[in-house]
C-alpha positions in Angstrom: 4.5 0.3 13.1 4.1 -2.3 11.1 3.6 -2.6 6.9 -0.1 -2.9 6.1 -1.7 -3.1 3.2 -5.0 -0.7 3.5 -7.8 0.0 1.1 -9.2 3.4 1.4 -12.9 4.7 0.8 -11.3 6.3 -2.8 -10.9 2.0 -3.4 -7.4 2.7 -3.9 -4.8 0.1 -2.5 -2.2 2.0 -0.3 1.0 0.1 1.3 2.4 1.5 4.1 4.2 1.5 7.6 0.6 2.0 9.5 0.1 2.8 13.2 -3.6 3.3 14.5 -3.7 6.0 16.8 -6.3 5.3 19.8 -8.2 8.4 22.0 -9.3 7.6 25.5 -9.0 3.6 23.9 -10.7 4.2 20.9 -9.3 4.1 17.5 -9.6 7.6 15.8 -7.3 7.3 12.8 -4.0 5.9 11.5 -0.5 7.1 10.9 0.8 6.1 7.2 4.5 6.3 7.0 6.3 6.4 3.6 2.4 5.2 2.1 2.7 3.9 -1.4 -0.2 3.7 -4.2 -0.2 0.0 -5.3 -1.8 -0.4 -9.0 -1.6 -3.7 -10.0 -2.8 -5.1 -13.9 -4.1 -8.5 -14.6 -2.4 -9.8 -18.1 -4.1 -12.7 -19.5 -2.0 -14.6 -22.0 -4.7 -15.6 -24.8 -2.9 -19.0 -25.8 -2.6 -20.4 -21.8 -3.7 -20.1 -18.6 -1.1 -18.6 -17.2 -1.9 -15.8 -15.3 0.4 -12.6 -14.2 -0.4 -9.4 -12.3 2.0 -6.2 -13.2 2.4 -4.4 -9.8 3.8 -0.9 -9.8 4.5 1.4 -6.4 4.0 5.2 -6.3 4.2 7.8 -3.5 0.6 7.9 -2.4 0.4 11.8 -3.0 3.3 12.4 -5.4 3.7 16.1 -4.7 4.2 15.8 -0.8 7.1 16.0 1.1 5.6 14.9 4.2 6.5 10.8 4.5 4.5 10.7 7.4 0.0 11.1 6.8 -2.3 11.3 9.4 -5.7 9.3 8.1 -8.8 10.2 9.8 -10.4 6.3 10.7 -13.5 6.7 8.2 -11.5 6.8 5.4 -10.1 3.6 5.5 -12.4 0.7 4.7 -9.8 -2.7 6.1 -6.2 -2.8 6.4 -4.5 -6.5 5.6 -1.4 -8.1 5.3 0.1 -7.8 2.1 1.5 -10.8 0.2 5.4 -11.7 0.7 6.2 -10.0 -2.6 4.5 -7.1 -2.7 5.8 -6.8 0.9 9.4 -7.3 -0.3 9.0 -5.0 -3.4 8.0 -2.0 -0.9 10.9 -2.8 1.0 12.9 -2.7 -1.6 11.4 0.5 -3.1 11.9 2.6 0.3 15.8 0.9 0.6 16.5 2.2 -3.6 15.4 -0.5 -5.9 13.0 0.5 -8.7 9.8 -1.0 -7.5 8.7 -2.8 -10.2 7.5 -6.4 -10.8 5.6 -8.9 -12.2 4.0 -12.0 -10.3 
């Protein structure tokens, strides 16, 4: 497994430990483990440039005790590699830390 960053067909942004599972050497789905809602807000500052993004980490479906989700293939749209600090902040999240940041 390795930690992907997916965007489902709902558009939402989902980090997780992903594994695609294959049938007869065809992909059929993916196995999400310890998957993670990523929201992330733009903030503007009105008197620069400057630019920062708020990102925030929630259990993908908050009420589940399952950390393992089996996602059929259509609903994902493309899995990526997250950026190095989003990366680390999920780390950090699944090891105790908070799981908040801004970049």
């Amino acid at each position: 497994m390795a930690t992907k960053l997916a965007l489902m067909q709902s558009h939402e942004q989902v980090i997780a430990d992903i594994k695609e599972l294959v049938d007869d050497g065809k992909p059929v789905g993916y196995l999400f483990k310890n998957p993670h809602r990523i929201s992330a807000e733009k903030d503007i500052l009105a008197e620069s440039e400057d630019r920062k993004i708020h990102v925030t980490l929630a259990p993908w479906i908050l009420l589940s005790a399952d950390s393992e989700v089996l996602i059929p293939k259509h609903q994902v749209i493309t899995i990526v590699e997250p950026i190095d600090s989003v990366k680390e902040m999920y780390s950090e999240k699944l090891n105790g830390s908070d799981g908040t940041s801004t970049d």
